[in-house]
C-alpha positions as CSV (number, residue, x, y, z in Angstrom):
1,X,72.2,100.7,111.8
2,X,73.3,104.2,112.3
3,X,75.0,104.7,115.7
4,X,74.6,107.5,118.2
5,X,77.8,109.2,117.6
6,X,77.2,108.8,113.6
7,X,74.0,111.2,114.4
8,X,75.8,114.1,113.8
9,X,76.2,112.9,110.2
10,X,73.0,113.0,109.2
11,X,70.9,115.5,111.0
12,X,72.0,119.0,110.7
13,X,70.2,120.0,113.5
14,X,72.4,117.9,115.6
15,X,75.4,119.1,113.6
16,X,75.1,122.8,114.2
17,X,74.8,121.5,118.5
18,X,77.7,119.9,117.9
19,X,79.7,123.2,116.5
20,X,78.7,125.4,119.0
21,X,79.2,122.7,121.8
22,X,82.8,122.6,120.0
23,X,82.9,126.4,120.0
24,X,85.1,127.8,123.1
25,X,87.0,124.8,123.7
26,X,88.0,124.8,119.9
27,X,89.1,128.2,119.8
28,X,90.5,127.4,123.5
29,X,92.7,124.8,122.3
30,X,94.2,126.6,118.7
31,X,95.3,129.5,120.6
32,X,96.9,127.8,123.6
33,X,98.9,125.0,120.9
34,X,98.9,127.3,117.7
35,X,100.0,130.6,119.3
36,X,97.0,132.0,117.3
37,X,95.3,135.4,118.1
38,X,91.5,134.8,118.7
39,X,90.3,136.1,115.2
40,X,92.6,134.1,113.6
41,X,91.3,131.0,115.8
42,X,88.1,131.7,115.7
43,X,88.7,132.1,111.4
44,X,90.0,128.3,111.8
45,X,87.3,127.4,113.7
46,X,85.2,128.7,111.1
47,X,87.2,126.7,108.5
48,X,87.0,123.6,110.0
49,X,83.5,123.6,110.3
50,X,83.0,123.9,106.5
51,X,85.8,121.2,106.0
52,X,83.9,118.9,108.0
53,X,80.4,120.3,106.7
54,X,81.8,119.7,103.3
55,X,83.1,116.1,104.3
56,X,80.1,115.1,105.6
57,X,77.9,116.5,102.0
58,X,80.4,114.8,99.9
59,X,79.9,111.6,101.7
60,X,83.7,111.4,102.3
61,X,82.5,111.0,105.7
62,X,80.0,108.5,106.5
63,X,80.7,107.3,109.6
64,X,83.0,108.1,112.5
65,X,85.5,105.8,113.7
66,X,86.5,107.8,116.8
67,X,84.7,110.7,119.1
68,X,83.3,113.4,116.7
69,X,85.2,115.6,119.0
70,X,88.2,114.0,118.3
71,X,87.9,113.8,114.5
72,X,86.9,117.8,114.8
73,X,90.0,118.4,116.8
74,X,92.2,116.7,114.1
75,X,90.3,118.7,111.4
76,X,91.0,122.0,113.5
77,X,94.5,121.1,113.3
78,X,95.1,120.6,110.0
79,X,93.5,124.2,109.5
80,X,95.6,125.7,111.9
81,X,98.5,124.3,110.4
82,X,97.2,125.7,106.4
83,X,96.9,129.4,108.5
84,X,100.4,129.0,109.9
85,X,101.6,127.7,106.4
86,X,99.7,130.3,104.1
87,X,100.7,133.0,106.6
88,X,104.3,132.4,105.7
89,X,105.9,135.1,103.1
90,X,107.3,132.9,100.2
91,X,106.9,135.7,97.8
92,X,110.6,137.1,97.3
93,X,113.4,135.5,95.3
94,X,115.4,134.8,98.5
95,X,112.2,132.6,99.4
96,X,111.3,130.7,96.7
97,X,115.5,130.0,96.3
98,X,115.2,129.0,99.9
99,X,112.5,126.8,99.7
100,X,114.0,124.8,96.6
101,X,117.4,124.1,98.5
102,X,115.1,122.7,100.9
103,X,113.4,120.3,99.0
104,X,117.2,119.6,97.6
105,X,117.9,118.6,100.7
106,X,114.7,116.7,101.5
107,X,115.4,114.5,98.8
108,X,119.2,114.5,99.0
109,X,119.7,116.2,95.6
110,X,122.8,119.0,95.1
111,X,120.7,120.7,91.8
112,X,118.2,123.4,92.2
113,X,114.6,122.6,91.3
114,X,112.6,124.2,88.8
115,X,109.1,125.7,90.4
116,X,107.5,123.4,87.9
117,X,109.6,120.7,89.6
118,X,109.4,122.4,93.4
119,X,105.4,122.6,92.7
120,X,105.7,118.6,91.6
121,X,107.4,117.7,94.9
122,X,104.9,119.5,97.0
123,X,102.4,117.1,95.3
124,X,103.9,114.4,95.8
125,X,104.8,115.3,99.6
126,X,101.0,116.0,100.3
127,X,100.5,112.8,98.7
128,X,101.7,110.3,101.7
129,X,99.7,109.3,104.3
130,X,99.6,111.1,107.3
131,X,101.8,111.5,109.4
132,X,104.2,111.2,106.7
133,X,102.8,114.1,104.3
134,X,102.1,116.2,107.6
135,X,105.6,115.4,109.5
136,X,107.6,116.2,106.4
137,X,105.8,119.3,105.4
138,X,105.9,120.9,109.2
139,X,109.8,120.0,108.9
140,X,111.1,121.1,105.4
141,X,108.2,123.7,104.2
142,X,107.0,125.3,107.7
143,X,110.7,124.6,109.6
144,X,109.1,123.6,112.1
145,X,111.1,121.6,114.9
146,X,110.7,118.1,116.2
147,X,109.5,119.7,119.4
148,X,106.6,121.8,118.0
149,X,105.3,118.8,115.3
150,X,105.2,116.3,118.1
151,X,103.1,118.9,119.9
152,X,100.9,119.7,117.1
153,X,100.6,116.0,115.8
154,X,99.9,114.6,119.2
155,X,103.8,112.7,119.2
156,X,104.9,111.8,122.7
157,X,108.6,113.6,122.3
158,X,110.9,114.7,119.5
159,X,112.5,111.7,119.4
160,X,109.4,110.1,118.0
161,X,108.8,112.7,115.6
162,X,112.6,112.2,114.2
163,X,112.3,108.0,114.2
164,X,108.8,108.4,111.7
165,X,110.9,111.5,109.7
166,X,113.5,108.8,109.2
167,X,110.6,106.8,107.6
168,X,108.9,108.4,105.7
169,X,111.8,109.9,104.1
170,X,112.5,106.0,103.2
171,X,108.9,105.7,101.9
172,X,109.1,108.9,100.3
173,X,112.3,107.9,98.0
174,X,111.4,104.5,97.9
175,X,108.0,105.3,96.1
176,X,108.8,108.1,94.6
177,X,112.3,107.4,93.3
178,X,111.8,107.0,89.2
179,X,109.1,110.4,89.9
180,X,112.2,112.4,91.2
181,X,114.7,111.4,88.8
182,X,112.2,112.2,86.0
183,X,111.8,116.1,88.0
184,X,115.7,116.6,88.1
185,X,115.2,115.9,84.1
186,X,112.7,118.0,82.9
């Protein structure tokens, strides 16, 4: 039996009310935590209406678990966060250099990394449940601090935001040990 708050889900009409109910208070809420100027919240916005559009079409989502405000607001932030991250130069040498001694130290490695082996990490990194893959990435690729990802990932205090980094960078070379090794030797 379909539920009211799955509605949404299956009648477009009711979909499209839903965005523009969404609208202000959307755009509202990526400027005041995102710093964003209004057309680049209202481009996020935009984006995370086709992300859930698409979700919803794919049947990756069939039914909501949780306000579909609050599953929109998650979606908007993970948007916001692909703006802030694909705003970010990484084109120069100094960068990409950068970036890998980064990922050294994310995985407590003294040897550079190949792109081949930087792009392999990134995989693997976006491959860890949230808030793992999203903690990690905010710290090492977007150098972020524990302040502004416990802000954005709806932590109570840094503190909290260091005690799951501690975690997942367990989980990460736990399960991903024998992947890493194999990267240093390609």
């Amino acid at each position: 039996m379909q539920t009211e708050k799955d509605d949404i889900l299956h009648n477009n009409k009711e979909l499209n009310i839903f965005f523009s109910h969404m609208q202000k208070k959307s755009i509202a809420f990526l400027r005041k935590n995102y710093s964003l100027s209004l057309e680049a919240a209202e481009d996020v916005y935009q984006d995370s209406c086709l992300a859930m559009y698409e979700n919803i079409h794919a049947g990756k989502l069939v039914s909501l678990t949780s306000k579909a405000s609050t599953y929109f607001t998650k979606v908007c932030m993970f948007q916001a966060l692909k703006k802030i991250r694909d705003a970010k130069p990484t084109d120069s040498a100094d960068d990409a250099s950068y970036n890998a001694n980064k990922i050294d130290t994310l995985i407590g490695l003294d040897g550079g990394f190949s792109i081949g082996q930087q792009q392999a990490m990134e995989k693997i990194i976006k491959s860890l449940p949230t808030p793992c893959n999203q903690i990690l990435w905010a710290y090492y690729y977007d150098e972020m601090s524990m302040e502004e990802i416990a802000k954005i990932i709806n932590f109570s205090n840094a503190n909290s935001v260091k005690t799951k980094k501690s975690q997942c960078m367990s989980r990460l070379k736990d399960n991903y040990s024998d992947v890493i090794k194999e990267l240093m030797y390609e």
